[in-house]
N, CA, C and O atoms as CSV, one atom per row, in Angstrom:
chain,resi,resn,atom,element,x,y,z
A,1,UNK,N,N,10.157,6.283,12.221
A,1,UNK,CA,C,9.459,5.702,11.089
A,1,UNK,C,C,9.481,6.655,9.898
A,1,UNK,O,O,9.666,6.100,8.815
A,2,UNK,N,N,9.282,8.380,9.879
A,2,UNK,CA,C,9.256,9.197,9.382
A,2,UNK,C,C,10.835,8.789,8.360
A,2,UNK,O,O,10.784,8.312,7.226
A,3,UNK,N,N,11.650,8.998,8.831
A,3,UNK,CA,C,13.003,8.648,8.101
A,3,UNK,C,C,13.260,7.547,7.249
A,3,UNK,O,O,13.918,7.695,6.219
A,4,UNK,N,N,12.654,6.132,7.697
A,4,UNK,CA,C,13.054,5.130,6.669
A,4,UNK,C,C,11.431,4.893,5.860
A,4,UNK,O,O,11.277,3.934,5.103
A,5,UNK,N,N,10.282,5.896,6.139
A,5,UNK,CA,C,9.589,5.717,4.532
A,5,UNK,C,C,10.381,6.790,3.884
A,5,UNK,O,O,10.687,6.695,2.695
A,6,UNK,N,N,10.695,7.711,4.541
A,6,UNK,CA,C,11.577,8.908,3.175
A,6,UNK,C,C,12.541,8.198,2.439
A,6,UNK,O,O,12.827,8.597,1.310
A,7,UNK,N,N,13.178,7.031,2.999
A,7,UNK,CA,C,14.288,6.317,2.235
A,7,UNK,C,C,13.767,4.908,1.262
A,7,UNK,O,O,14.533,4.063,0.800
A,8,UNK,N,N,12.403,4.931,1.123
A,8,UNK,CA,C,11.695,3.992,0.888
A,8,UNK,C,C,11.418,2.927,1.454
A,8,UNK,O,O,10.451,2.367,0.939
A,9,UNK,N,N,11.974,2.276,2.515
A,9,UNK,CA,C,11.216,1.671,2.989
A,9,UNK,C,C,10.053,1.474,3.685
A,9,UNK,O,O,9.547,2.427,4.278
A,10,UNK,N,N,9.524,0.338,3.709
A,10,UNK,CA,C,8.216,-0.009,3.789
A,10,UNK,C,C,8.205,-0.632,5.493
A,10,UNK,O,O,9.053,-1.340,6.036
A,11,UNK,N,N,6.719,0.016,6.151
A,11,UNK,CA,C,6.527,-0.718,7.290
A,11,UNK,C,C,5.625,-1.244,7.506
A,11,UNK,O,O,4.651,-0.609,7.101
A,12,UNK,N,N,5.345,-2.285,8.038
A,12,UNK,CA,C,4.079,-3.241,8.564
A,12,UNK,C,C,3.507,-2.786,9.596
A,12,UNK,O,O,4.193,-3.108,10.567
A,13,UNK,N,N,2.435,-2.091,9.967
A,13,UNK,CA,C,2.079,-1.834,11.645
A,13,UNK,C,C,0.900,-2.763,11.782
A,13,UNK,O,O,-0.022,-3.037,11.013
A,14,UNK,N,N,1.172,-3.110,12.841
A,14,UNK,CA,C,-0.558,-4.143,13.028
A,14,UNK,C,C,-0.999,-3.106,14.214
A,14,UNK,O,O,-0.140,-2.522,14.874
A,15,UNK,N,N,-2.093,-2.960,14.389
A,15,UNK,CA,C,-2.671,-2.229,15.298
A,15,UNK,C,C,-4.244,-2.514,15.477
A,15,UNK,O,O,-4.886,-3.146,14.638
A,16,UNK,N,N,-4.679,-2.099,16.403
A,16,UNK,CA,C,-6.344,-2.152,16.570
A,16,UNK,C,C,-6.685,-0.786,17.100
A,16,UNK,O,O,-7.871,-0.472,17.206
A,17,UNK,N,N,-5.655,0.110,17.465
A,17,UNK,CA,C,-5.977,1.947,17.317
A,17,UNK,C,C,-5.971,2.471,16.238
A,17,UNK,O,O,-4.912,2.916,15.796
A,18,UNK,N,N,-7.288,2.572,15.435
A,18,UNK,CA,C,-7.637,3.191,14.517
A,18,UNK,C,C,-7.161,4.517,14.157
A,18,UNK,O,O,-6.552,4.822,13.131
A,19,UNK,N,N,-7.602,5.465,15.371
A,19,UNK,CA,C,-7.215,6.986,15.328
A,19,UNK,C,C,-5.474,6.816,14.876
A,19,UNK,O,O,-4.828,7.461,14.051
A,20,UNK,N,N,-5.059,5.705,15.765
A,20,UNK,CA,C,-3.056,6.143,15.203
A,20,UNK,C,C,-2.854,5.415,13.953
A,20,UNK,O,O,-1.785,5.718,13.422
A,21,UNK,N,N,-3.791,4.240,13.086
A,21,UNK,CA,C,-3.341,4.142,12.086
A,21,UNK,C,C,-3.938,4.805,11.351
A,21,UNK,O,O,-3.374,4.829,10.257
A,22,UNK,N,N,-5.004,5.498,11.388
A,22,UNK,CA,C,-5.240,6.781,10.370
A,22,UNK,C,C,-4.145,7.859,10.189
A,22,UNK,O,O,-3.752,8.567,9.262
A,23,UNK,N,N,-3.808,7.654,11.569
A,23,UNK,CA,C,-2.868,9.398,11.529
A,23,UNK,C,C,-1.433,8.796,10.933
A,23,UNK,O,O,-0.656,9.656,10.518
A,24,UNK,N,N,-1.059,7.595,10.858
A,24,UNK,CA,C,0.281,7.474,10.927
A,24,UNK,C,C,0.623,6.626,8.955
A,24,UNK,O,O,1.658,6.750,8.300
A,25,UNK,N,N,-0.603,5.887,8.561
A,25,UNK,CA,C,-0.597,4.546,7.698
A,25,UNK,C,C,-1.024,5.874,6.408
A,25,UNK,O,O,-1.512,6.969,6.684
A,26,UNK,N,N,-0.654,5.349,4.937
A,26,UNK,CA,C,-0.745,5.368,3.521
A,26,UNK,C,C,-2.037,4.511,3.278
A,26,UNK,O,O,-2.945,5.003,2.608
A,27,UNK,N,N,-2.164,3.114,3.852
A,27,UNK,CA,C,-2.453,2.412,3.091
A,27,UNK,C,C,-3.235,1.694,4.628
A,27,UNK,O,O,-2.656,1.669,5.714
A,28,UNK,N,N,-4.790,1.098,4.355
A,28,UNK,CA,C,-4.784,0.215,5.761
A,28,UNK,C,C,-5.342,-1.122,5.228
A,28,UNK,O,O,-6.298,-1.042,4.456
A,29,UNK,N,N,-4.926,-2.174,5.505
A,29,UNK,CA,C,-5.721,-3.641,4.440
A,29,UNK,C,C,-6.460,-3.763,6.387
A,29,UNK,O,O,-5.947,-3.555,7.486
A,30,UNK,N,N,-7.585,-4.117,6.016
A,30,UNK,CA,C,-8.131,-4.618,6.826
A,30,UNK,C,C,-8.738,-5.960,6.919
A,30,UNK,O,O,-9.387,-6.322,5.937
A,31,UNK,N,N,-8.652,-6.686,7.827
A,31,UNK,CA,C,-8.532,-8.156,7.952
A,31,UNK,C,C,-10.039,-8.481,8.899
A,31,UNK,O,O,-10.575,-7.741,9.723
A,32,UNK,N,N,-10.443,-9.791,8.455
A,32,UNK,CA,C,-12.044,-9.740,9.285
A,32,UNK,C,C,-11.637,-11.482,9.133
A,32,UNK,O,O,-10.872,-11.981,8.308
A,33,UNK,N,N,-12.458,-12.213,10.265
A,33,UNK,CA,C,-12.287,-13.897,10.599
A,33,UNK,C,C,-10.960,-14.401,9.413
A,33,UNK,O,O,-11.143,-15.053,8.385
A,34,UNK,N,N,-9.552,-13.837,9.966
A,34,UNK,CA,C,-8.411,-14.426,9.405
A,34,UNK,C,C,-7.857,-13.931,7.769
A,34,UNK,O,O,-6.937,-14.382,7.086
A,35,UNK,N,N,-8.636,-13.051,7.552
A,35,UNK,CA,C,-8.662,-13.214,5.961
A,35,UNK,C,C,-8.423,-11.146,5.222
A,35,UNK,O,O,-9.265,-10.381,5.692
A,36,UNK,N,N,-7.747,-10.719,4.568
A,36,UNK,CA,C,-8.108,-9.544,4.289
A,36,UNK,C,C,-8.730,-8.975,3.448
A,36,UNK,O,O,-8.375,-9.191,2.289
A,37,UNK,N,N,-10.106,-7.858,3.724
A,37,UNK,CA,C,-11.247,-7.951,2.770
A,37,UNK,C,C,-11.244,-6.617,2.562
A,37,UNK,O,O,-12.359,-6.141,2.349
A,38,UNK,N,N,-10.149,-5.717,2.558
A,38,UNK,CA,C,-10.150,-4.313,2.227
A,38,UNK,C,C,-8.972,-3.799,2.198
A,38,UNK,O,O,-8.203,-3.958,3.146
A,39,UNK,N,N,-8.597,-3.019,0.981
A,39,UNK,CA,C,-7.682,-1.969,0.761
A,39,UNK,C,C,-7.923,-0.896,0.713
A,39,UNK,O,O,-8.589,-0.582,-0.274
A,40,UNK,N,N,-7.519,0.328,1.767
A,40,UNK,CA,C,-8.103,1.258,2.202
A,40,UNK,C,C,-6.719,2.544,1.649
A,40,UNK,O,O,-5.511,2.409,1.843
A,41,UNK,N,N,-7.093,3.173,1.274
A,41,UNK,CA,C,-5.798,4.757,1.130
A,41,UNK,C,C,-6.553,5.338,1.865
A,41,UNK,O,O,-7.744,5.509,1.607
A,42,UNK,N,N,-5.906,5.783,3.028
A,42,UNK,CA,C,-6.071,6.453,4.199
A,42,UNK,C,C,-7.004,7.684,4.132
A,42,UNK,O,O,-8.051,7.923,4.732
A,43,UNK,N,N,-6.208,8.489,3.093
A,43,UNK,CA,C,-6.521,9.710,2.547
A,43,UNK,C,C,-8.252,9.592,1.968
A,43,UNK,O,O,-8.873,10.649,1.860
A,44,UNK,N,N,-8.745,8.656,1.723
A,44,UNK,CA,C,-9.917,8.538,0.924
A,44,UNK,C,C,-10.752,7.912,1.880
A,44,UNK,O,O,-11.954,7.798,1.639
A,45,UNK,N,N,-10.116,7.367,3.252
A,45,UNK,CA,C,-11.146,6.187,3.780
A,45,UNK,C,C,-11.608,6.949,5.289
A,45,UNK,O,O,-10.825,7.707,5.861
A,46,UNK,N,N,-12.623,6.718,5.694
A,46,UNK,CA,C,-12.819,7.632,7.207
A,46,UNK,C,C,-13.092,6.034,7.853
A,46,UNK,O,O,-13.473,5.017,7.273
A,47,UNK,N,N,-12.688,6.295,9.467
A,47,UNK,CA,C,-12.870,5.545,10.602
A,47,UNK,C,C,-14.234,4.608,10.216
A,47,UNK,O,O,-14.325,3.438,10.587
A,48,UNK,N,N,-15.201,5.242,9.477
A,48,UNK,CA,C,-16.947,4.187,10.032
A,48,UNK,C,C,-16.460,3.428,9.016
A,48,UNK,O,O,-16.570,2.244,9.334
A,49,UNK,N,N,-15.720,3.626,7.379
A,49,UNK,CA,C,-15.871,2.474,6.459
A,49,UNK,C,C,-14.932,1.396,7.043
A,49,UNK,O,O,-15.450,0.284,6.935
A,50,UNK,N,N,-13.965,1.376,7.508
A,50,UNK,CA,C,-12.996,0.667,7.959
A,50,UNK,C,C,-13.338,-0.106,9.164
A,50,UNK,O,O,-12.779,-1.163,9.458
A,51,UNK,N,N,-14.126,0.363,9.746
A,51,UNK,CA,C,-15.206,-0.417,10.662
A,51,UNK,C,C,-16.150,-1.173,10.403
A,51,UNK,O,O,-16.474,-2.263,10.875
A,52,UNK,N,N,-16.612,-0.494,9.567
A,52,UNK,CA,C,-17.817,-1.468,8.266
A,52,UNK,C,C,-17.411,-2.632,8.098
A,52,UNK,O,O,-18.067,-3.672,8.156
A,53,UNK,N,N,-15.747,-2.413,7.774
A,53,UNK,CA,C,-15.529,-3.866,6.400
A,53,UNK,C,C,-15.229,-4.880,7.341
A,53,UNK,O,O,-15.392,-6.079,7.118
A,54,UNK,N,N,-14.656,-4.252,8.712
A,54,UNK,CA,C,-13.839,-5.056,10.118
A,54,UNK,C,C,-14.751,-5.834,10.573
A,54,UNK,O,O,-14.442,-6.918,11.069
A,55,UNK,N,N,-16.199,-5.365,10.475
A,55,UNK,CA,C,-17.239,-5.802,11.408
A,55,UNK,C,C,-17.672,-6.678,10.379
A,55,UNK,O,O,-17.750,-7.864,10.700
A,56,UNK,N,N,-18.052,-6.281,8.898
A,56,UNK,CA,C,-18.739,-7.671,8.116
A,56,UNK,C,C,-20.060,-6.687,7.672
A,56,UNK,O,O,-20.892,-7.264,6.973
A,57,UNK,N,N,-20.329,-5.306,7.996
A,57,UNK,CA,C,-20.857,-4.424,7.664
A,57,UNK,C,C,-21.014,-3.961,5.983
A,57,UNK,O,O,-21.873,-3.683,5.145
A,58,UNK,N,N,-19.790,-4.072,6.124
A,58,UNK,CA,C,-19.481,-3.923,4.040
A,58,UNK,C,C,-19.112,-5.067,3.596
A,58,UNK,O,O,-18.464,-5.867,4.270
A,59,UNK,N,N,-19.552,-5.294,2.217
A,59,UNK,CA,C,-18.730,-7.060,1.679
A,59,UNK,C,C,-17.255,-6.632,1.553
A,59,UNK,O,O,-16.673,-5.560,1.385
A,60,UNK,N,N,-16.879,-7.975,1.710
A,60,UNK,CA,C,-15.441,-8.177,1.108
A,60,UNK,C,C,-15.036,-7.201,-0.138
A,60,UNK,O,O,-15.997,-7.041,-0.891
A,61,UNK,N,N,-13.690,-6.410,-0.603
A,61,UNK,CA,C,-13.684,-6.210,-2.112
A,61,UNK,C,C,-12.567,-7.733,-2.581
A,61,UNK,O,O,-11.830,-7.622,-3.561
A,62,UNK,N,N,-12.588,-8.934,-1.834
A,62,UNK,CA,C,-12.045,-9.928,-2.047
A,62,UNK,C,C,-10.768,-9.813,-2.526
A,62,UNK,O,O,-10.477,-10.714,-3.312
A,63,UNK,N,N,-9.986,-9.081,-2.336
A,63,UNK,CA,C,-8.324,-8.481,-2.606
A,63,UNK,C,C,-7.257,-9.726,-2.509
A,63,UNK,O,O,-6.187,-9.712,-3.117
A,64,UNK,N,N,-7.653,-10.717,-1.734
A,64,UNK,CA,C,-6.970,-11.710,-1.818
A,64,UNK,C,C,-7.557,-12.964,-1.614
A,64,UNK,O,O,-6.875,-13.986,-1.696
């Protein structure tokens, strides 16, 4: 994966292991009953907010 973001491309990971998409993702949109209600930069976001928004804990920032 390391090799084709250096070449720019872009990857999709779906996951529900937090710890590996922290360690691995730029960017995490998080999705709650079908819909995605957060854009997260990794670098800025810790495990509880991303849980927050998953659970219905934090509002939507309505991104789409």
């Amino acid at each position: 994966m390391d090799n084709l973001t250096k070449t720019g491309t872009s990857i999709l990971m779906v996951s529900s292991d937090l710890p590996e998409i922290m360690a691995i993702a730029d960017r995490i949109y998080v999705m709650r009953e079908g819909r995605f209600v957060a854009e997260l930069a990794c670098e800025d976001t810790t495990q509880e907010e991303v849980i927050a928004y998953a659970t219905g804990g934090r509002e939507a920032d309505e991104i789409y």
